[in-house]
Phi, psi and omega in degrees: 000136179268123184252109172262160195284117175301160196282150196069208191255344181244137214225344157334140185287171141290318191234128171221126176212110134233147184077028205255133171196146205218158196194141155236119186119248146283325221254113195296160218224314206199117169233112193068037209258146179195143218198153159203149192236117161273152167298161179073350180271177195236110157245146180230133188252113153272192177116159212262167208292147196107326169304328165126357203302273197311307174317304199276338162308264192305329135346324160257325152285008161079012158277349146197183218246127199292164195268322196218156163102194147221140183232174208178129187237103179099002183105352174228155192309139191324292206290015179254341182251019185289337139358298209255027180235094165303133176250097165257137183270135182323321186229144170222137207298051194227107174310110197280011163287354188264119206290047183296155178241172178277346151298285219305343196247331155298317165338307186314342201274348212253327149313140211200195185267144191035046179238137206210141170293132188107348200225044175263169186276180180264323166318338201265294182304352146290319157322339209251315096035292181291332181280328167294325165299317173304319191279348184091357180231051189306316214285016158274333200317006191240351189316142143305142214272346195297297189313332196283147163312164177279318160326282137007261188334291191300332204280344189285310185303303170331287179334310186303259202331187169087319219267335165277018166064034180279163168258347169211142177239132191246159152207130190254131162065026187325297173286006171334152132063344185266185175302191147279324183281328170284023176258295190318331212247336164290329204280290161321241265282343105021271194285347173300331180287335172289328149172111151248347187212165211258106214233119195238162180189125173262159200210160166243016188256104147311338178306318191289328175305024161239006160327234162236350184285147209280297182208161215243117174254075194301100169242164182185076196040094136158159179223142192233146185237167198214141135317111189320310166315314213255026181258125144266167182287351197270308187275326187289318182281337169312318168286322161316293201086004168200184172293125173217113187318152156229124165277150165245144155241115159279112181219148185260145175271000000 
């Protein structure tokens, strides 16, 4: 199992699953899996669709529940840390007919336990504020959200998951769909984000595990975890079941 050394004095995992494994219905889904993500690391969760990926996602986000096993985000059960977790989801749930501006949809990041649309503190609009800054796109906040590039759009979602002050940031699918340089330019801002806080991404891009990402978490109903160094093009097709090119970018983590 692979491990990096964490940012700072607590070396404690952020995520620990073991033995877990789920299935619906009949049909096993995830066997036997057990893993751990230290703080501070850049993970990336592969695997070919069918594998189990989204199933083990919502699993540590604590939307379901394992059939066998136990996981623990933060040292507590997944629906108890959900607070300390920014979440982007591959799609987001937003009619793009809806005149939303791009503060209103960071805002959102910003709901809570005692929070009502509408009723934020001037702490909350600065958080929300700060989180467009971080992403590069405070001078939009007034943009419609409709109007934005896919590029734009994904730097916005960040934002949202940013806007709650998480300590781990999950993003399913970030780079969909965009170009290569604006995959290169999500990919820097990734790791900036990496560090302060422990950045997990699931990808259907393999190209990206050759990246910047720390380690690499291969599923296809078991998970095998790698150094990011220790991924081939041989173990990427093993997991595949075919041929899948791997690029390397030489980049220092």
């Amino acid at each position: 199992m692979a491990e990096i050394q964490s940012q700072g004095s607590d070396n404690r995992p952020v995520i620990e699953v073991r033995d877990v494994s789920f299935a619906y219905m009949t049909a096993a889904v995830l066997s036997d899996v057990t893993f751990s993500v230290r703080r501070g690391d850049f993970a990336c969760i592969v695997g070919p669709n069918g594998g189990g990926k989204t199933t083990l996602l919502r699993i540590i986000l604590g939307l379901l529940a394992p059939g066998r096993g136990t996981v623990r985000v933060f040292g507590r059960p997944p629906a108890e840390a959900r607070t300390r977790i920014g979440y982007m989801p591959q799609h987001a749930q937003l009619d793009p007919l809806f005149p939303a501006r791009v503060r209103d949809v960071v805002m959102m990041g910003r709901l809570g336990a005692g929070h009502r649309v509408g009723w934020f503190s001037r702490h909350d609009i600065e958080r929300g504020m700060e989180a467009l800054r971080e992403v590069g796109m405070a001078d939009l906040a007034q943009r419609a959200f409709a109007a934005l590039s896919g590029g734009q759009r994904q730097r916005v979602l960040i934002a949202r998951a940013l806007a709650c002050d998480p300590e781990l940031l999950i993003l399913d699918e970030p780079t969909a769909s965009l170009d290569p340089l604006v995959q290169d330019e999500m990919t820097e801002l990734l790791q900036r984000l990496n560090e302060r806080l422990t950045v997990i991404v699931v990808s259907h891009d393999v190209g990206f595990v050759a990246r910047r990402v720390r380690t690499v978490i291969c599923v296809n109903q078991s998970v095998n975890v790698h150094d990011a160094s220790e991924v081939t093009g041989e173990s990427i097709r093993e997991l595949y079941g075919h041929d899948v090119q791997l690029v390397h970018h030489q980049h220092p983590h």
